[in-house]
C-alpha positions in Angstrom: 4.5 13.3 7.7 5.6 10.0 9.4 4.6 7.1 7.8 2.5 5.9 10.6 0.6 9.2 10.5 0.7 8.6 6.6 -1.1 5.5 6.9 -3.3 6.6 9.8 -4.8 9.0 7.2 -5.6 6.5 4.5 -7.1 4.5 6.7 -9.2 7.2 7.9 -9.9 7.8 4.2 -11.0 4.5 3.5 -13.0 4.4 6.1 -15.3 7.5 5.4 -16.0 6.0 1.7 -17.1 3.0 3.4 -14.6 1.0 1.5 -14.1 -2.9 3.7 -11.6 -2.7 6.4 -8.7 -3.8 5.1 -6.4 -6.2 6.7 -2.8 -4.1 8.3 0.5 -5.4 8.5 -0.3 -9.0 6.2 2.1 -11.3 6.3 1.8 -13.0 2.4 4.8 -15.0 2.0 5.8 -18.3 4.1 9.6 -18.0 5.2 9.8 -14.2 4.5 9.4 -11.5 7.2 7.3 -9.5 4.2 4.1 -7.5 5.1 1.9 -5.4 3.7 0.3 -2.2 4.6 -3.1 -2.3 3.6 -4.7 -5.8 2.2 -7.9 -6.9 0.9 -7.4 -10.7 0.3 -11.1 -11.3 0.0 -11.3 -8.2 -2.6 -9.4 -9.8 -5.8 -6.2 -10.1 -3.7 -5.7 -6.0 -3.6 -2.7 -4.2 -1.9 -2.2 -0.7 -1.3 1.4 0.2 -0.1 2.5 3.6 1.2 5.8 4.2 1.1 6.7 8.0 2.0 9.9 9.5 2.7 10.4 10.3 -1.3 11.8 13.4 -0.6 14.1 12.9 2.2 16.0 10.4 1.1 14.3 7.5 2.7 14.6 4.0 3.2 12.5 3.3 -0.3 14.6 5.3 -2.5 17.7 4.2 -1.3 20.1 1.2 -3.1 19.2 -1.8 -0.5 15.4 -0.1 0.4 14.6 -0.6 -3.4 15.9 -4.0 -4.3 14.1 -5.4 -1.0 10.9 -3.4 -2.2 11.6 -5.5 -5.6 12.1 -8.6 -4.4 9.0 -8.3 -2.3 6.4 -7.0 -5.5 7.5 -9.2 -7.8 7.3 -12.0 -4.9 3.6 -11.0 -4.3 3.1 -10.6 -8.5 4.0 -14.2 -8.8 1.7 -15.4 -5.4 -1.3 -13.5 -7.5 -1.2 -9.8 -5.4 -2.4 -6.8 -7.4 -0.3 -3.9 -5.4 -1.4 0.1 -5.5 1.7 1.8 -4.3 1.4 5.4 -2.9 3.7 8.0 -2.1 3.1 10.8 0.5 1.8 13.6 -1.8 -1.1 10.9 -2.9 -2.3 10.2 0.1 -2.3 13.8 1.3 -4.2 14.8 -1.9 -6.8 11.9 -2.2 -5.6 10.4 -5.5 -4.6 7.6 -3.4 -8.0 7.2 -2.3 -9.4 7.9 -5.7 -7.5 5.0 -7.0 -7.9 2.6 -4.3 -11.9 3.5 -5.1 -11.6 3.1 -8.7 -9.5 -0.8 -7.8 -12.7 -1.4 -5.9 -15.0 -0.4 -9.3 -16.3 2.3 -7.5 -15.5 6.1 -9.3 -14.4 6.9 -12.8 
């Protein structure tokens, strides 16, 4: 599944719990071309980050992909940002969902 469709269907997950519309593509850090994929800045500074592609060697699990991915977490760590990160297989199975829920204090 292609990220875009990846994130198309957590969105569309979020959205049938009702959970608030998070904010897409957020810029967090001044002088950094850094985004995130799914933020809540009014909901105790939440992040939810899909990175897919575990199995196909993609750009997250490669040398350069994860020590940008670093320096961007521990970036938005220090600026306050709690960050969820999902791979493919949790979003496809809901337990991406069921933790972005329980992040929210909603579910077990």
């Amino acid at each position: 599944m292609s990220k875009s469709a990846l994130e198309a269907l957590y969105a569309a997950q979020l959205a049938a719990v009702g959970l608030p519309e998070p904010v897409r593509e957020l810029r967090f850090c001044d002088g950094k071309q850094w985004r995130f994929d799914f933020a809540w800045p009014d909901h105790g500074m939440l992040v939810a980050e899909i990175d897919g592609g575990q199995w196909v060697n993609g750009r997250h699990n490669r040398g350069a992909g994860m020590e940008r991915d670093y320096r961007k977490y521990n970036a938005a760590l220090l600026l306050g940002w709690r960050v969820l990160h999902f791979c493919t297989s949790m979003v496809e199975d809901g337990s991406a969902l069921e933790t972005t829920l329980r992040a929210f204090g909603r579910g077990g």
